[in-house]
C-alpha positions in Angstrom: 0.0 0.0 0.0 0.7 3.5 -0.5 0.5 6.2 2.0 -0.6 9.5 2.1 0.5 12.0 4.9 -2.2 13.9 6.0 -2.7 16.1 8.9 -5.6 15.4 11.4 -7.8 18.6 10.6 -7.4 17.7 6.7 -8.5 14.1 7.9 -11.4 15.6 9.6 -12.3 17.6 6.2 -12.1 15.2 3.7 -14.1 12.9 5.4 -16.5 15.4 6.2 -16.7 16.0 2.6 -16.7 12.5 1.5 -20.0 11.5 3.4 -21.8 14.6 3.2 -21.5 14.2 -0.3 -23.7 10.8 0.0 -27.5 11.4 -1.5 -29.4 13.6 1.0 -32.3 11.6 0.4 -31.1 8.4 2.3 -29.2 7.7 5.4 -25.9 7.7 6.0 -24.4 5.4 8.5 -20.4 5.6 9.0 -18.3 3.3 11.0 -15.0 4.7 12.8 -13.2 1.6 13.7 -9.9 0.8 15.7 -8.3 -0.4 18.3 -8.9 1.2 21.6 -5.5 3.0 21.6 -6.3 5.0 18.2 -9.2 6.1 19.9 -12.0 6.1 16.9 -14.1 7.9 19.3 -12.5 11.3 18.8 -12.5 10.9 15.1 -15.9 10.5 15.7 -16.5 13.6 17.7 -14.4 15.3 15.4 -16.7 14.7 12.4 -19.7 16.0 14.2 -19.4 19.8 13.9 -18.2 19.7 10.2 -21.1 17.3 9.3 -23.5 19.8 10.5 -22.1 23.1 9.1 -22.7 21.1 5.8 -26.2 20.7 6.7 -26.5 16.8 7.5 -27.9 15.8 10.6 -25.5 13.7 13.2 -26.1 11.2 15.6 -23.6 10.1 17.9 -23.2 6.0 18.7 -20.5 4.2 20.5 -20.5 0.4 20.1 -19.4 0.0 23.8 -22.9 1.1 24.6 -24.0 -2.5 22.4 -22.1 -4.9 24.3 -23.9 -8.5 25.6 -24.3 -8.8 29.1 -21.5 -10.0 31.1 -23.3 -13.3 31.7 -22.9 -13.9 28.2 -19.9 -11.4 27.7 -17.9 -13.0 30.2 -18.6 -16.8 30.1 -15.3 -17.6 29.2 -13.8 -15.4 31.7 -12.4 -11.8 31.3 -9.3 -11.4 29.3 -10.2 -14.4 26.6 -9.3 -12.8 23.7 -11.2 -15.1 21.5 -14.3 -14.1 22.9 -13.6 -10.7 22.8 -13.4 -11.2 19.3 -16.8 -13.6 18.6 -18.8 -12.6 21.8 -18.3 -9.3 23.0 -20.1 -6.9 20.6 -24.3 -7.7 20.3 -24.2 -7.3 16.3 -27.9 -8.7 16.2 -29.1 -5.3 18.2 -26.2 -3.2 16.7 -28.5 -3.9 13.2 -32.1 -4.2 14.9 -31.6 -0.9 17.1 -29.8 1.4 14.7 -28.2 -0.1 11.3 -31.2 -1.7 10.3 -33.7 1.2 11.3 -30.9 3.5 8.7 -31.2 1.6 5.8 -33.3 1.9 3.2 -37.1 2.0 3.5 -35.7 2.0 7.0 -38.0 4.0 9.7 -35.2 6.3 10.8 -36.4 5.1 14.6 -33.6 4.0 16.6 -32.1 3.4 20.2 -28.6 5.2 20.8 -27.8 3.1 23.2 -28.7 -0.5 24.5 -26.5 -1.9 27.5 -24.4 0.1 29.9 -21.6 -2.6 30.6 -20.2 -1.5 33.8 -23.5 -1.6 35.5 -24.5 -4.3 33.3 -27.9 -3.2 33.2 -30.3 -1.7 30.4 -30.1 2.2 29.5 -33.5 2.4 29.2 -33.5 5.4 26.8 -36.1 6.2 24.6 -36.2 6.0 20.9 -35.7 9.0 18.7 -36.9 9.4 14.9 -34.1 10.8 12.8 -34.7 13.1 9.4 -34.3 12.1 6.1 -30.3 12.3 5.4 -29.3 12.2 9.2 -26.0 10.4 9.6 -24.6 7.9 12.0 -21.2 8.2 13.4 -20.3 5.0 15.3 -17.1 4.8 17.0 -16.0 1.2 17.7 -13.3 -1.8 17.6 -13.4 -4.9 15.5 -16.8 -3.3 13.7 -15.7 -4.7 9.8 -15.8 -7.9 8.4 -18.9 -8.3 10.6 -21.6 -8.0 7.5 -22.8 -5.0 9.5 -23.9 -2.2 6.4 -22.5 1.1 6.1 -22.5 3.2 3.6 -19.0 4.4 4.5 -16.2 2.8 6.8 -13.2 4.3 8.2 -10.2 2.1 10.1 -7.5 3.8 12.2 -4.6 1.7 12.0 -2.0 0.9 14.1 1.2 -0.7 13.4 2.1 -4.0 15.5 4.3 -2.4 17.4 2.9 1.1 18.1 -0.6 -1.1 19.2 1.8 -3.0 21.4 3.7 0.0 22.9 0.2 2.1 23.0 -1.7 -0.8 24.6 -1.9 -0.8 28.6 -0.6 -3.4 30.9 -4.3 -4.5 31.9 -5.6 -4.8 28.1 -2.9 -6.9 27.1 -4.7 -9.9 26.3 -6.6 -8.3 24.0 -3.6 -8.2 21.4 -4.6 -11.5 20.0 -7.8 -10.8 19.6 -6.2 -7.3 17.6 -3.8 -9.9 15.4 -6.9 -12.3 14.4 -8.5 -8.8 13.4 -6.0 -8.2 10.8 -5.8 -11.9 9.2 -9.3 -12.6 9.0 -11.2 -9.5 8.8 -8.1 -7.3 6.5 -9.8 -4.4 7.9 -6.8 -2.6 5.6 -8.5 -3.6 2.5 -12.2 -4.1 3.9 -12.4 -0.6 4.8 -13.0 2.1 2.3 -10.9 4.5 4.0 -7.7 3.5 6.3 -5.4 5.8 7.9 -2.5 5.0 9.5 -2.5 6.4 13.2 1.0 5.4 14.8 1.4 9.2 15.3 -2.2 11.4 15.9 -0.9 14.9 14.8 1.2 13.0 11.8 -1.5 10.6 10.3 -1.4 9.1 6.3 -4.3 7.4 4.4 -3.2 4.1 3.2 -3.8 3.5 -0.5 -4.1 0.1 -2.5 -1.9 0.4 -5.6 -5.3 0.1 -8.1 -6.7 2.2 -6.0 
């Protein structure tokens, strides 16, 4: 792959650009995907404002907040990094909550949130109607290769090494689960937009040579 350097406002911007440019007329849902140490969140965040000065309406997800319960999170026990891979992440009300709702003839009536994890109880939230051409911004890890639709996907990646030196001592045993990610998944190639994040203010999107 090729890489161009980018900085992290011009990220911000082109991305901004790239899904507002998506038909008004439909929803938009957008993944931001890495590992916890190239924080996808703030990307996230970052998109909000931009997406909304170009007239698109935004709605915030994490998919932290659409975690199984740890009776079904944990079975295997906490730091099994298979699990966190297969187990961890409730993709069947990730789609019936919010992806599915965003699609098309979809209602546009979702849930934001499902499960708080460290109370391991329900949110209880209500549901909201979004307008035509709202988007979704949802921030997550090990989101692709998932069959989970979006119209656009972004992956913040991390060399082995920087996800080794960035990862702390208690989340270790999630850098399996991280390495599986990368040989089955590809989320490299799988996503349509990858940027290398070793260094936040010095970032590069990583090009395929037909690309």
């Amino acid at each position: 792959m090729r890489a161009r350097a980018i900085s992290r406002e011009a990220l911000v911007e082109e991305l901004a650009e790239r899904i507002a440019g998506l038909p008004r007329g439909s929803y938009a849902r957008v993944a931001v995907d890495g590992a916890p140490p190239a924080h996808p969140e703030r990307l996230a965040d970052e998109l909000v404002a931009p997406l909304r000065m170009r007239g698109r309406a935004v709605l915030r997800v994490s998919a932290a907040d659409f975690l199984r319960p740890a009776s079904l999170r944990l079975e295997y026990g906490r730091t099994n990094p298979d699990a966190f891979y297969d187990d961890w992440l409730d993709t069947g009300a990730l789609t019936r909550e919010v992806l599915g709702p965003l699609g098309p003839r979809g209602s546009g009536k979702v849930l934001r949130a499902l499960w708080d994890s460290r109370a391991d109880r329900a949110y209880r939230l209500p549901y909201q109607t979004l307008p035509e051409g709202a988007v979704l911004l949802l921030d997550g890890t090990l989101l692709l290769g998932r069959g989970l639709p979006f119209e656009v996907s972004v992956h913040l990646w991390l060399s082995e090494g920087a996800l080794g030196r960035m990862t702390g001592e208690n989340e270790r045993w999630r850098l399996p689960a991280y390495a599986r990610y990368e040989r089955e998944a590809d989320p490299l190639r799988g996503a349509d937009v990858a940027v290398r994040a070793d260094h936040p203010a010095r970032m590069a999107v990583l090009i395929e040579g037909g690309r």
